[in-house]
N, C-alpha and C positions, 0 to 999 in steps of 0.2 A: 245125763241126757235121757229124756221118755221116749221111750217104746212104745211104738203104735203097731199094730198090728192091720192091715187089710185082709178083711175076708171078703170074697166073691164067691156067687151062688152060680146054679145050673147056665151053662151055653156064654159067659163069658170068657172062659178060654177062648172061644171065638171073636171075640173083639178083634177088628180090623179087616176080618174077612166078612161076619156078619151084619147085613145089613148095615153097611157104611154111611148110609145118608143118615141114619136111624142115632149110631154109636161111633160114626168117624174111622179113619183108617190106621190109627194109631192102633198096635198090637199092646198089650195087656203088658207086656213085659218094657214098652215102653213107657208106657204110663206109670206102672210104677217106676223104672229109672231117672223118667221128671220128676216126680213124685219125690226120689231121695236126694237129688239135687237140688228140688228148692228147698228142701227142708236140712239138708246137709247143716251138721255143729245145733241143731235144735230136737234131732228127734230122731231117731234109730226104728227104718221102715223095715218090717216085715210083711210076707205076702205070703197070705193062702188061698187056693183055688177049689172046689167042689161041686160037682154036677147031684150031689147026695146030701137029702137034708140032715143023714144022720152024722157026717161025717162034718159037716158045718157046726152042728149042735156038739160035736163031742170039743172042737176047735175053740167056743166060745167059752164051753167049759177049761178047757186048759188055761185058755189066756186068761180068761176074768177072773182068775183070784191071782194075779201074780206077776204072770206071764209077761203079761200088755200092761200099759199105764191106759189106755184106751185102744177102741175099734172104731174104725170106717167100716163098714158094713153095708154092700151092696147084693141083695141076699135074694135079686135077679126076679122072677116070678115067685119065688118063695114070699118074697114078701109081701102081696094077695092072696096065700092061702095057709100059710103057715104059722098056727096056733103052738105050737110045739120050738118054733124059733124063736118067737116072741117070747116064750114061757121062760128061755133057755138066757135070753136077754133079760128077763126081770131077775133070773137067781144070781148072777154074775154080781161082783162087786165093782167093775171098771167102768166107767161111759162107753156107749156108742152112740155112732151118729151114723143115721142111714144115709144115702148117696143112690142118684139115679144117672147116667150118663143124661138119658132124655127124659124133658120133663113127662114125667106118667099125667100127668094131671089134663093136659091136651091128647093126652094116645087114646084107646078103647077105655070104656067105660070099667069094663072087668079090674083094671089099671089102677083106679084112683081110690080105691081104698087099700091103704096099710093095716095090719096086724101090727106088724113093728112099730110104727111110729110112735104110737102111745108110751111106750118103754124105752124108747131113746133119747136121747139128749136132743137131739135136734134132726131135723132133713135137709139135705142141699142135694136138687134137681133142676136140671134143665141145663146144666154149663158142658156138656162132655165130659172129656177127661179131666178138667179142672176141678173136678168133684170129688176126685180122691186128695189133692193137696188143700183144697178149701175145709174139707172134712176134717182133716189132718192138724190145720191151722184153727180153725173152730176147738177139737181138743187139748192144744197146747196155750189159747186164751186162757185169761182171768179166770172163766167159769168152766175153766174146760177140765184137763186130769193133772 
């Protein structure tokens, strides 16, 4: 069975309390429980949480040689400013595929560039929580880990 690993970045802890028209009312710890239910007999979820870019960056270094078969990686507002997660995602040997509850591409302009995207396997934005099991499913494809 492959190990996927989810990583989330700054103020998702807050999912289902924050801004709920934005990311929906579903708590983080439910999402992933759907999350291991649909993928139950295909794929062994694990979940990390961090408000700290260093402590993300040290997460992706553990999983990506070994750890993880891949990453769902929702890496929050990091993922507009952070050259140092993207870096952290190119040294890794695993896939990732970034994930946005809402689609950024319709939010604020600041929004719609990725640093990460260039280094990951792919993006899936704009479905809510379905973003972690479609990310999930995208890695355990043909072309996935």
């Amino acid at each position: 069975m492959k190990k996927i690993l989810i990583i989330n970045g700054p103020n998702l802890n807050l999912t289902g309390r924050r801004e709920p028209e934005v990311y929906g009312t579903m708590t983080m710890d439910d999402i992933v429980a759907a999350t291991r239910i649909a993928l139950a007999g295909r794929a062994e979820i694990s979940y990390f949480q961090s408000n700290h870019e260093g402590a993300i960056i040290d997460c992706l270094h553990s999983a990506g040689f070994g750890e993880a078969d891949g990453i769902v990686l929702n890496a929050g507002a990091y993922t507009h400013t952070s050259l140092a997660i993207a870096d952290a995602i190119a040294a890794i040997d695993v896939p990732v595929v970034e994930v946005h509850m809402s689609n950024v591409a319709s939010r604020e302009e600041v929004r719609h560039r990725s640093y990460i995207a260039p280094v990951c396997r792919g993006t899936i934005a704009g479905f809510g929580a379905d973003v972690y099991r479609l990310g999930a499913e995208a890695l355990l494809g043909a072309s996935g880990c």
